[in-house]
C-alpha positions, 0 to 999 in steps of 0.5 A, a space after each residue: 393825172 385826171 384826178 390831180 385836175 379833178 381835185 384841184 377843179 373842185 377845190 376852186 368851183 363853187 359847184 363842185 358836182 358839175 366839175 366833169 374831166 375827161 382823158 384822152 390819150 392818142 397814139 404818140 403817148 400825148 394826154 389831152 385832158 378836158 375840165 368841164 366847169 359850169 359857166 358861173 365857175 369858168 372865170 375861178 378856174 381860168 383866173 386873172 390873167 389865166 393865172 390859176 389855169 397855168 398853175 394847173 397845167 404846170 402841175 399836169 406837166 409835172 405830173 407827166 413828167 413823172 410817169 414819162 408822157 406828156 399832157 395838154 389841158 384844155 378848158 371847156 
């Protein structure tokens, strides 16, 4: 799942390089996942209206469907 947010972050930032994500899962099987951008990119990754935010967590929830966990997002 990090790498699906991973790819997807560095698809849309126009610097790639400072794009961190980082993974964290606790005891009740819950994913909390942190994308780092760097401050130019944040408004591309978020989106209008957080557009292109949800979309991401959309396919993180997918994703975490498929291996039976559940995920968060949080944007830093």
């Amino acid at each position: 799942m990090k790498d699906l947010v991973e790819y997807i972050a560095k698809s849309i930032a126009s610097k790639p390089e400072e794009v961190t994500v980082t993974e964290e899962t606790n005891d009740e099987e819950v994913t909390l996942i942190k994308l780092e951008v760097a401050p130019e990119d944040k408004g591309k990754v978020i989106g209008r209206q957080g557009r292109v935010a949800q979309s991401i967590r959309l396919l993180l929830r997918v994703s975490a469907v498929k291996n039976g966990t559940k995920a968060i997002l949080e944007i830093v």
